[in-house]
matplotlib code that plots the C-alpha trace (Angstrom):
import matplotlib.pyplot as plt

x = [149.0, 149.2, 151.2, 154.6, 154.8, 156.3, 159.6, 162.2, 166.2, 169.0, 172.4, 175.1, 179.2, 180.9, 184.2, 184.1, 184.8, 180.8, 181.1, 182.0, 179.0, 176.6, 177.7, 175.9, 172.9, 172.6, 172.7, 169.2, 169.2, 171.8, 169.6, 168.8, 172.0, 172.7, 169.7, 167.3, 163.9, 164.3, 164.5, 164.4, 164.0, 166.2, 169.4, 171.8, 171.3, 167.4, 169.0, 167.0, 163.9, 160.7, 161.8, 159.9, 162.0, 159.5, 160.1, 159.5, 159.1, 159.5, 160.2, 158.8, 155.6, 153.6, 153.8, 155.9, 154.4, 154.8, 156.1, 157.3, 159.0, 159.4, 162.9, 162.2, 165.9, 169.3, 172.5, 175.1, 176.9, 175.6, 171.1, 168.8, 165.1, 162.1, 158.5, 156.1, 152.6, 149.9, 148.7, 144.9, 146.4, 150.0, 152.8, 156.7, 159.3, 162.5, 165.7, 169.2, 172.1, 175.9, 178.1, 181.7, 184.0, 187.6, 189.0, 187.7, 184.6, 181.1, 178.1, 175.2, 171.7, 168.5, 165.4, 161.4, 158.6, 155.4, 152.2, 148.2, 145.2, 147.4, 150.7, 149.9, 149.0, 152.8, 153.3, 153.5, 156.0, 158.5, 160.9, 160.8, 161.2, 164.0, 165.7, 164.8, 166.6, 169.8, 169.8, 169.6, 172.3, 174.5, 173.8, 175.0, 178.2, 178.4, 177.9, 180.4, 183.0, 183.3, 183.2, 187.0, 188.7]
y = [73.7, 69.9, 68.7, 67.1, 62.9, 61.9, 61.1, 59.0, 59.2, 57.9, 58.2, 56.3, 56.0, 52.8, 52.2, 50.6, 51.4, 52.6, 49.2, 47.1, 48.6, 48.4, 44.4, 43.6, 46.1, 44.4, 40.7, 40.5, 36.7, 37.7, 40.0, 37.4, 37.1, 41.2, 42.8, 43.1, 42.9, 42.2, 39.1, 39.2, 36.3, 37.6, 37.4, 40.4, 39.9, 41.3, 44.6, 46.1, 48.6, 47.0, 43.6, 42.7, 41.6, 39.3, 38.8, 39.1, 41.7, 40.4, 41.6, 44.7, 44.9, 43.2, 39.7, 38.5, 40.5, 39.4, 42.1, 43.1, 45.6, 46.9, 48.2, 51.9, 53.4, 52.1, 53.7, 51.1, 51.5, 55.0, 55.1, 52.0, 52.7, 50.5, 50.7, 48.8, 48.5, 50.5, 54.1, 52.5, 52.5, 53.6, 53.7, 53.5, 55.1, 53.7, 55.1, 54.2, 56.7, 56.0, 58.6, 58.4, 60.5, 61.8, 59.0, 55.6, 55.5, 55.4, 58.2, 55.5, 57.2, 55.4, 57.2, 56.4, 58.6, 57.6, 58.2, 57.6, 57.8, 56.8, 58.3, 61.1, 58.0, 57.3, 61.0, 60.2, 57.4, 58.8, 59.5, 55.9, 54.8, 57.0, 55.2, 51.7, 52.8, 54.2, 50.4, 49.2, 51.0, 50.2, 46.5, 47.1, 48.7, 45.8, 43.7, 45.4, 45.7, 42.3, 41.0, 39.2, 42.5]
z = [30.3, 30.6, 33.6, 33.1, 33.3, 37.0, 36.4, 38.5, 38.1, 39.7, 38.7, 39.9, 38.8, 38.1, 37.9, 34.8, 30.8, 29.2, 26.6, 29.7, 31.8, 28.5, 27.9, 31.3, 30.6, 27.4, 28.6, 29.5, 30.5, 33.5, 34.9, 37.6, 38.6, 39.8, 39.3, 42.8, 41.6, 37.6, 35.5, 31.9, 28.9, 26.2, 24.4, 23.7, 20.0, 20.8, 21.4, 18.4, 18.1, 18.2, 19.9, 22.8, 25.9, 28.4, 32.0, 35.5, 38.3, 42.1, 45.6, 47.4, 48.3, 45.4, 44.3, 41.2, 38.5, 34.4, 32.1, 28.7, 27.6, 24.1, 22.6, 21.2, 21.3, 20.7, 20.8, 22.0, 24.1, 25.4, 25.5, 25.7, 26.2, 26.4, 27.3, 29.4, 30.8, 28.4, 28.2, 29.1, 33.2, 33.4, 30.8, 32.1, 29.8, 30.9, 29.7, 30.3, 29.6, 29.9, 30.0, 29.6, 32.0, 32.1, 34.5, 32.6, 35.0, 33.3, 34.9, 34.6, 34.7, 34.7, 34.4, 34.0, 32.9, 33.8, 31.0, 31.2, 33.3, 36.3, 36.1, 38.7, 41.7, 41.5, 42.5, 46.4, 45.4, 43.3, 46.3, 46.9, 44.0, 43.4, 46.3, 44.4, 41.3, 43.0, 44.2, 41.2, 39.8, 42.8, 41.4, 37.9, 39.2, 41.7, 38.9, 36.4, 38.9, 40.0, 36.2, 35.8, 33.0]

ax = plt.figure().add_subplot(projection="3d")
ax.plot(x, y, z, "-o")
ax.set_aspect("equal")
plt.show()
């Protein structure tokens, strides 16, 4: 039996409507301005399957890292997932769900499976980097919340 991908998730509420919390997911260019360790080169309009999203990964404990990720699922405003690195080393799956609930607040989850050759080194990390994400959901909903309704 093949062992599962590592997976991380992190799920966070914001007080905020889903297509208000998707409109900043979506505006790739502003990462830089919420997100803690994520700046991206790309226009809302690019939020199609197959576009490639360039940018930049910094902080932590590695140097500022180029990266691209590739659109593979749209559902606005409720799933975006892309893809990046390559299934030669390690492949990241990263999805993004947004889920409506009862009192106008939006259940934001971001997850990351991890495929290839060196998927199972991030085993000893995924707690870690379950604590990274939570923090970067904290930042959207920071982000959201503070956005002028």
């Amino acid at each position: 039996m093949k062992e599962a991908a590592p997976v991380v998730t992190a799920v966070t509420r914001i007080s905020a409507s889903v297509e208000d919390v998707w409109r900043v997911l979506v505006t790739f260019d502003q990462y830089v301005r919420w997100h803690p360790v994520l700046s991206l080169d790309a226009r809302p309009e690019q939020v199609v399957v197959g576009a490639e999203i360039p940018g930049r990964v910094s902080g932590g404990d590695s140097a500022e890292q180029d990266v691209t990720m590739r659109i593979v699922e749209v559902e606005a405003p409720r799933r975006l997932v892309w893809e990046g690195g390559s299934l030669d080393a390690i492949l990241g799956r990263h999805s993004f769900v947004l889920t409506p609930q009862p009192d106008g607040t939006t259940e934001f989850t971001e997850s990351e499976e991890f495929f290839g050759p060196a998927a199972a080194e991030l085993v000893p990390a995924l707690g870690e980097l379950t604590k990274e994400y939570s923090r970067y959901g904290a930042a959207l909903g920071a982000r959201v919340e503070g956005l002028p309704g």
